[in-house]
C-alpha positions as CSV (number, residue, x, y, z in Angstrom):
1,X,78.9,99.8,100.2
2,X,80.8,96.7,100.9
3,X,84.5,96.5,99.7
4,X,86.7,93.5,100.5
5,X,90.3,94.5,100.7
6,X,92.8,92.0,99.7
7,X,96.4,92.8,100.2
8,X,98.3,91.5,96.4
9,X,101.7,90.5,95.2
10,X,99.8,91.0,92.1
11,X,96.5,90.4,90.5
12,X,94.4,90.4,87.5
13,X,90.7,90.5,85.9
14,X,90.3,88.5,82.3
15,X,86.9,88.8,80.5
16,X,86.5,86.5,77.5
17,X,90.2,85.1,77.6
18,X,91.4,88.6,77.4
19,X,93.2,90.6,80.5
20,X,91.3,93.9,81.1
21,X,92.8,94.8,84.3
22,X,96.4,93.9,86.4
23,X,98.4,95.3,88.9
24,X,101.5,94.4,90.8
25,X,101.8,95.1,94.4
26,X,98.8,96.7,96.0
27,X,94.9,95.6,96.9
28,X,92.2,94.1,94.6
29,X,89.0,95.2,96.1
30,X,86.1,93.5,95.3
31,X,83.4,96.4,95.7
32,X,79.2,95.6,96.4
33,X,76.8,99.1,96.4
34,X,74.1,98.4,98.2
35,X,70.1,100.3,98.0
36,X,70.6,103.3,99.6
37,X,74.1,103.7,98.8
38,X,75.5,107.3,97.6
39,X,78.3,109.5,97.0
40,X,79.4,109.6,100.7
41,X,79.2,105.8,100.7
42,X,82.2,106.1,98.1
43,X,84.4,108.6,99.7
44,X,84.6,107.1,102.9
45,X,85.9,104.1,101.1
46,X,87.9,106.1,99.0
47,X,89.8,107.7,102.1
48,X,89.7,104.4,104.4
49,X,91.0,102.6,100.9
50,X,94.0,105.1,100.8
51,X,95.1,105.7,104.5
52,X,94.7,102.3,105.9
53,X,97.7,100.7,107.6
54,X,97.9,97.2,106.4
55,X,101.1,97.0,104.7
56,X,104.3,96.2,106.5
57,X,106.8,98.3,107.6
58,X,110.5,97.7,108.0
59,X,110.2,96.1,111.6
60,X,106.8,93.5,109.4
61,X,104.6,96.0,111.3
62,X,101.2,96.9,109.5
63,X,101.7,100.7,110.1
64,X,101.9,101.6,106.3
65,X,99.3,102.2,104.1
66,X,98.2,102.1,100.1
67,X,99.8,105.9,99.7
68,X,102.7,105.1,102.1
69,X,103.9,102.3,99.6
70,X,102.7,103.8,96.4
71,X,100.5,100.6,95.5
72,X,98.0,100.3,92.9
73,X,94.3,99.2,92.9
74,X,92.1,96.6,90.7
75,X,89.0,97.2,91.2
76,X,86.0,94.2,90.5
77,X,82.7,94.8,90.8
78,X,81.1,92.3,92.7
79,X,77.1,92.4,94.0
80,X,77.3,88.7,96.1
81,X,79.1,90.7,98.5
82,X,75.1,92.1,99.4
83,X,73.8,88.6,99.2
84,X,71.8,87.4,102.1
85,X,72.1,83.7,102.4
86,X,69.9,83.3,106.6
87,X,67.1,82.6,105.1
88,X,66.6,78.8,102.6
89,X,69.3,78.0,100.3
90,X,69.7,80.9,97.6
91,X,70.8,83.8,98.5
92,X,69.0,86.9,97.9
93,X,70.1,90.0,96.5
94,X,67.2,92.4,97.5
95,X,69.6,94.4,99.4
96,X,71.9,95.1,96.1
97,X,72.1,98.5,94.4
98,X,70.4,99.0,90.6
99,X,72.6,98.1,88.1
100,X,72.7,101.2,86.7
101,X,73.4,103.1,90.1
102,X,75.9,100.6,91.2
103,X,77.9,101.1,88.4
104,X,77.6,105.1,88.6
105,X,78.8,104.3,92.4
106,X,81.7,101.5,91.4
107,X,82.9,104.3,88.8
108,X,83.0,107.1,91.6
109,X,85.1,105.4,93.3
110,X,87.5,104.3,90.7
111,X,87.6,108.1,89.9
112,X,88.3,109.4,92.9
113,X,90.9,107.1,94.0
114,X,92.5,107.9,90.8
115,X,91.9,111.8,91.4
116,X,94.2,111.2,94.7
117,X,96.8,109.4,92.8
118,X,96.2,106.3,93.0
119,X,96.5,103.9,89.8
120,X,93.3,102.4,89.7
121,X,92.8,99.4,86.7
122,X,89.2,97.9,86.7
123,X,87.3,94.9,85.9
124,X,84.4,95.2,83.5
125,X,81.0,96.0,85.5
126,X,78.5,93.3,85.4
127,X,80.7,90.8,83.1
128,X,81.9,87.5,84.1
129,X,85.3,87.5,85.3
130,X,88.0,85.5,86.0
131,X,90.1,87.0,89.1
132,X,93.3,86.2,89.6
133,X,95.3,87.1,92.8
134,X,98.6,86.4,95.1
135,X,97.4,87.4,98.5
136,X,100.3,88.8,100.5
137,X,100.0,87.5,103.9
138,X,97.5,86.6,103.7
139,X,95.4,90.2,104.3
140,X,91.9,90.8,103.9
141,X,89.6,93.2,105.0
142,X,85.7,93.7,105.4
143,X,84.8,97.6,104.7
144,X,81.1,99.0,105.2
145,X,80.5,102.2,104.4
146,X,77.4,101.9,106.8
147,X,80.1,101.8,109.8
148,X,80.5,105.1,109.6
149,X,77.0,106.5,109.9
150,X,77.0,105.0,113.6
């Protein structure tokens, strides 16, 4: 799994002119599951999600992290992330998860950040979405689940 990290003022996730997700201080992660993906793909994320220090401390230190400050999560769903674009000019998505188990994946992980307490609001898998975001910072961060099987 790929998740892009995105330290937020606040953001939001409209389908069809309507708002189906916003938060106020916290990260929107885009999130891409990848073939070959599983379960402990997920909870890595979950826990580097939860525990990693990229919100400021009193000093403008990034020593606190998403539990530390209490911040919430919108989670989008978003396969480009396993786009390859080396080769021509389209990309190719060979290296995406199935729909139906990159959903079942992008849902695990929404549960089980919420199972730890975090406030987790969602986009709508496999619609088109508008995202909207204030990046505080700016911050951003590249996860991959596959870092931790080296």
């Amino acid at each position: 799994m790929k998740a892009i990290l995105q330290r937020v003022t606040n953001a939001s996730v409209e389908v069809d002119g309507t708002i189906v997700g916003k938060i106020e201080g916290g990260l929107l992660i885009l999130l891409g599951v990848a073939k070959g993906d599983d379960e402990s793909d997920g909870r890595y994320l979950v826990e580097k999600i939860r525990t990693l220090r990229i919100f400021s401390d009193d000093q403008g230190k990034m020593n606190r992290s998403l539990m530390d400050v209490g911040g919430s999560v919108l989670l989008v769903s978003q396969f480009t992330l396993l786009g390859r674009t080396a080769n021509g000019r389209r990309p190719s998505f060979d290296e995406a998860a199935s729909p139906d188990e990159a959903k079942r994946l992008y849902e695990q992980v929404a549960t089980d950040l919420r199972k730890q307490g975090t406030v987790v609001e969602t986009g709508v898998f496999a619609a088109h979405m508008q995202v909207a975001l204030l990046n505080d910072g700016p911050v951003t961060f590249l996860l991959d689940s596959r870092e931790s099987r080296s």
